[in-house]
N, C-alpha and C positions, 0 to 999 in steps of 0.2 A: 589297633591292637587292644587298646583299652575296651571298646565296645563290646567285642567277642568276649574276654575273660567276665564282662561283666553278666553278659548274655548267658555265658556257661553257666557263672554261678550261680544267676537266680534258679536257671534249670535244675539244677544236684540239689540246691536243700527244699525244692517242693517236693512235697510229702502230701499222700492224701486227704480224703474225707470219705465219709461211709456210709451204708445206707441207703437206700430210697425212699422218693418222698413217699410213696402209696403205703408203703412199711410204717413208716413215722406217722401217718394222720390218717389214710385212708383213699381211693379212688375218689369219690366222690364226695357231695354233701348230707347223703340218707347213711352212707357209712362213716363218716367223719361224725356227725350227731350222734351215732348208736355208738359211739367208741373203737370201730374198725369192726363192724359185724355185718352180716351178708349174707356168707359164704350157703345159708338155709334157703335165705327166700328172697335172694335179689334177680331181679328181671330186665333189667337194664344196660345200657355202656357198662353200669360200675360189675358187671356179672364178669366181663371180659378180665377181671382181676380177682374179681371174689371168689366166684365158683360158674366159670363160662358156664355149665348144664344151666342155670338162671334163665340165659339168653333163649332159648325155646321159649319161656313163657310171653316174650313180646309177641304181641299183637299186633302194635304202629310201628313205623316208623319214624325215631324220633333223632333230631340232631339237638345237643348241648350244648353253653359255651358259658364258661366260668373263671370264676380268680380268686386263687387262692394265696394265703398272705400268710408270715410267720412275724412275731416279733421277741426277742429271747433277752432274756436277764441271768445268766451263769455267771458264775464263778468257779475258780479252780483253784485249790492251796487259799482261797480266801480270799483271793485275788480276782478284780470283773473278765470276765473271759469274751472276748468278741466272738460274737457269732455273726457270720452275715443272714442279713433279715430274707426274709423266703416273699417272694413275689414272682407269680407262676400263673401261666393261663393252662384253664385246662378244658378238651374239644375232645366230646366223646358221642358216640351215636350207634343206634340201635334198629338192624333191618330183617326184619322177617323175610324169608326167602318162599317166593310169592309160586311152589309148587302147584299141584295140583293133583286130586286123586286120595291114596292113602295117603301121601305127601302131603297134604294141606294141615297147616300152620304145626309143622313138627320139626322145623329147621329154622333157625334165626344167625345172625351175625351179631358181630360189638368192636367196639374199638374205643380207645381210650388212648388220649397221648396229655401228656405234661410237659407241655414247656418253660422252663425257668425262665423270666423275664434276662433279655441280652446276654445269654450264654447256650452254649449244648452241653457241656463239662468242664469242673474247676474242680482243681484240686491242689491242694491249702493245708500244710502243717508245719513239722517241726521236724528236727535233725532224729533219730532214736532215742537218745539219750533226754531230750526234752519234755515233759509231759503236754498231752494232750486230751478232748476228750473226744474219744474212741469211737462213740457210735452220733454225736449231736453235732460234731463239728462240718459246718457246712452238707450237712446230708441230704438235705433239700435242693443243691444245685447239680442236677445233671437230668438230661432228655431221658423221659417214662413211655415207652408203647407199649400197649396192650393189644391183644386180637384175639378174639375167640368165636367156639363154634358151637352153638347147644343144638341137642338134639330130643326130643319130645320120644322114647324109644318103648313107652308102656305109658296108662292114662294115669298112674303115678311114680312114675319112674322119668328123670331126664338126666342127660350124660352131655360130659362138654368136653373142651379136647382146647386151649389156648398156647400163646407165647409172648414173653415179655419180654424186650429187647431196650437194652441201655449201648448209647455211645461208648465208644472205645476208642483209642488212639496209639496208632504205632509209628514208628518212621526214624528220621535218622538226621544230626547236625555236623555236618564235614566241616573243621576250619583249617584253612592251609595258606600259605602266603601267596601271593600272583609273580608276575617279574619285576615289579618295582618292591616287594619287600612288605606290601601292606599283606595286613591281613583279610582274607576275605572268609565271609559263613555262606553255605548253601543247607538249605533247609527242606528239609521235606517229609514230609507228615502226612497220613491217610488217618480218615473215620473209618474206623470199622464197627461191625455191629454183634453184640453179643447175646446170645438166646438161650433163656430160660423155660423151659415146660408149665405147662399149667394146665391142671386133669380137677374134674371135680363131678359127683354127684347130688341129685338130688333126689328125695324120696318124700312125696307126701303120706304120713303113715297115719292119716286120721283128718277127716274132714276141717280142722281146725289146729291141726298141727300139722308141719314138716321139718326135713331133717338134712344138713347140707355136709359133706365133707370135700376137702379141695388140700391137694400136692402141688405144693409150688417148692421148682429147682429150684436150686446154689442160682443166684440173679447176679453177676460182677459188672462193673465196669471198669476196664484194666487199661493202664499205659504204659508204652513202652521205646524209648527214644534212646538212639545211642550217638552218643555225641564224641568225634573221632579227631583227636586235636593232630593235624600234621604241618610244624612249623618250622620244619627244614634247618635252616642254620639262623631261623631266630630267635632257636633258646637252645645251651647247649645240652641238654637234656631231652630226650624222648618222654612224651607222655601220654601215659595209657588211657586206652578209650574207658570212657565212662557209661554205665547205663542206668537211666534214670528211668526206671521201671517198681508198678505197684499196683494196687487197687485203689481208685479212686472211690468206686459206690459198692457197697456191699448187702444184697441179703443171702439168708441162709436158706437152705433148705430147711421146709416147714407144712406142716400139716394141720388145719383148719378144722375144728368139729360141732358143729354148732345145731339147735335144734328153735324156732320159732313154732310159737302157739296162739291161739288166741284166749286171750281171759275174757276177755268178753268182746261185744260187737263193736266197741270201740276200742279197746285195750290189746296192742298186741307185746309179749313179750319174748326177747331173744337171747339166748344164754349160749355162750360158746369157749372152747380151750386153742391155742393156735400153741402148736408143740414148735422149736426153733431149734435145731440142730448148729448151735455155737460154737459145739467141740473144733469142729474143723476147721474153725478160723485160725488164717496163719499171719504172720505178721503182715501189714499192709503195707511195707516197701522192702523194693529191694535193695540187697547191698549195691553199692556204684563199682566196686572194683572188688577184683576178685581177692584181695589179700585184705578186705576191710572185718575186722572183729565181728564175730557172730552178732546177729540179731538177739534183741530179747525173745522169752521165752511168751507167750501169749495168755495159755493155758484157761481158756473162757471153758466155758459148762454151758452143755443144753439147757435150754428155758420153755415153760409153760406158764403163757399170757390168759386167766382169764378175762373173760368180757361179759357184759351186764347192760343190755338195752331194753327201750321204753318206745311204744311208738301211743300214741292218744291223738284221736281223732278219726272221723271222715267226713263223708256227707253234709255241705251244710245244712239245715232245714229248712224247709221252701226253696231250697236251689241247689236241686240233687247234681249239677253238672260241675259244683265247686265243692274242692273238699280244700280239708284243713288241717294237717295232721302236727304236732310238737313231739320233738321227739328226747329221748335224754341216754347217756350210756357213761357206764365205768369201764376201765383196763386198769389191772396192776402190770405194769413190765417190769418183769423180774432180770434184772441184768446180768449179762454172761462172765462179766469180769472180776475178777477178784479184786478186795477190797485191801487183802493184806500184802504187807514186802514178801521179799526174795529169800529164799532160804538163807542168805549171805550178809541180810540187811537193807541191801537195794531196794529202793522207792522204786513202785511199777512206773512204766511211763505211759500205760494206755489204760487211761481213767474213765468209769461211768459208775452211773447210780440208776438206784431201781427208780423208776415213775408211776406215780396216782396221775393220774389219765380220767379227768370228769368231763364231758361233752354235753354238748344241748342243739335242738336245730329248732326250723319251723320249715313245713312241707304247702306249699299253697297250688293247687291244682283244679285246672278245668277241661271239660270233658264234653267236643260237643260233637256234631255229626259229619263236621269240614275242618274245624279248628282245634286244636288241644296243646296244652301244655304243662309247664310246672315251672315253678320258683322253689327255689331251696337255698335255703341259708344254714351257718353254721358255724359252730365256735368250739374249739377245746384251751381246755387249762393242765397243763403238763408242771408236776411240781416234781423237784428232785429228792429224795430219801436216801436213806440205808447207807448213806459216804461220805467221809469225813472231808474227804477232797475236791468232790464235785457236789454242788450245792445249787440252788436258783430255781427258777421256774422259765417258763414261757406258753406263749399261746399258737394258738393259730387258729384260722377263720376265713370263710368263704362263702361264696355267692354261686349258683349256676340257676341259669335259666335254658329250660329246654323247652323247642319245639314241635309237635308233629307235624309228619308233612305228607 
């Protein structure tokens, strides 16, 4: 008996996390270094997130395989706030679809998945009434796919059409006694999968510039588990089914605007705005029973993130097949949450702060007639502003190496 009540209760006071990792740092390591930038002139796996139209411009086909890491230092009220650390493989790859005719090289494929190291989904908080914070708290732990389609549709025109899908979790916890009196759990539980859109174009409007926009849905990851206690005449009290239901990962609907040029033959620069529709964020759990006191009020604001990349380099000299690019980017995240109480006096309970977001990478590539590939590395420094209550910093940083084949 003791087991069940205990099992119940871890179940009722988990509470989510929010978030996706590709939101927080980026697809890959060329958009991780530029600050999350892309959405113009990426050609690649990471296009299948950024702006699938991208994926037209491959040429090879290439498979990736990378690891991405997080390590965090917050505080909340002043106090160290545990973050669990982000350790993640991530496998993405890039196939031109091998038409023929007017068809030749105007269709590509992408895919892109994030695996959290020994998980698909966790989700980690606190009662309502608790404070937490909102958008950092474990938001790096749940399964990223991406898939997309670009299409080559005018000789500077390309259009892409994707879908990103996070784990979800539904099902149900019966406990009820047997004939001897114990008590027994059956448990049963399904992944399900939840799908977000992803539309993007691209436009080169001048031999040395282009221009990318990309609509990415409401992305959730939800759970929903109803736990139905029936213990006959082992308590003398009837007790009501609970449901332990909420958003584990959350992005918003958001629109990408961004424009890449070249300054010179070495120098390329990318300036972009990513709009983030916050309004409609609703509280991330739900009540457990139906007579439990409203939820708090949420009351987040749309955000506009700009971004500021730096790509330096190519070709090396005397060995046109290796190039060498370093790259650099800023983001300000303007956060959707209010800073101040409750019209009543009430402390909010769902905390964040705006972040300066400085990145750096290095890009190492070669390019021959049977073999090719790339090394890319990469680091960000995320510091927290603008809040009296969430404070700290953290990093994050990653490796991938791809192949063509």
């Amino acid at each position: 008996m003791r087991r069940a009540w205990i099992a119940l209760f871890a179940l009722a006071v988990a509470t989510p996390a929010y978030a996706s990792f590709p939101d927080l740092v980026g697809i890959g390591p060329r958009s991780a270094a530029m600050a999350g930038l892309g959405a113009a002139d990426a050609d690649d796996y990471e296009a299948a997130y950024l702006n699938p139209a991208g994926l037209a411009a491959a040429r090879r086909r290439r498979i990736t395989v990378g690891y991405f890491g997080g390590r965090y230092q917050l505080k909340m009220d002043a106090m160290p706030r545990n973050v669990t650390d982000t350790d993640g493989i991530l496998i993405g790859a890039s196939l031109p679809l091998p038409f023929g005719g007017v068809m030749t090289n105007r269709l590509a494929l992408g895919v892109a998945f994030y695996f959290p190291l020994g998980l698909i989904n966790r989700a980690k908080g606190e009662f309502p009434s608790v404070p937490r914070l909102a958008l950092l708290d474990n938001r790096t732990q749940t399964v990223s796919i991406m898939i997309g389609l670009g299409a080559q549709v005018h000789e500077r025109v390309r259009v892409g059409i994707g879908v990103l899908a996070l784990a979800a979790l539904v099902g149900h916890i019966d406990i009820a006694t047997d004939a001897s009196g114990s008590a027994t759990t059956v448990s049963q539980q399904q992944l399900v999968t939840n799908f977000a859109p992803v539309v993007g174009i691209q436009v080169k409007a001048a031999s040395f510039a282009q221009v990318g926009v990309t609509l990415r849905g409401e992305s959730r990851s939800d759970f929903d588990i109803s736990i139905k206690p029936d213990l006959g005449d082992s308590l003398p009290i009837a007790l009501p089914t609970l449901r332990v239901a909420g958003t584990s990962q959350y992005d918003p609907l958001q629109m990408a605007m961004e424009a890449a040029f070249d300054a010179t033959k070495l120098v390329r620069i990318s300036v972009g705005v990513t709009w983030k529709h916050w309004s409609t964020y609703t509280y991330p759990i739900k009540n457990a029973t139906d007579g439990a006191p409203p939820l708090p009020a949420v009351d987040f604001h749309d955000t506009a993130v700009p971004r500021l990349g730096f790509e330096l380099g190519g070709a090396v000299p005397r060995a046109p097949k290796l190039t060498v690019v370093g790259r650099a980017g800023y983001a300000f995240e303007w956060s959707p949450a209010p800073t101040n109480a409750y019209a009543d006096g009430t402390q909010r309970t769902l905390l964040d702060a705006d972040r300066h977001i400085v990145s750096a990478g290095l890009g190492l590539g070669y390019r021959g007639r049977v073999v090719g590939g790339r090394l890319d590395a990469f680091g960000q420094l995320h510091a927290l502003t603008g809040s009296p209550r969430a404070t700290g910093l953290f990093a994050t940083f990653g490796v991938a190496l791809g192949i063509d084949l």
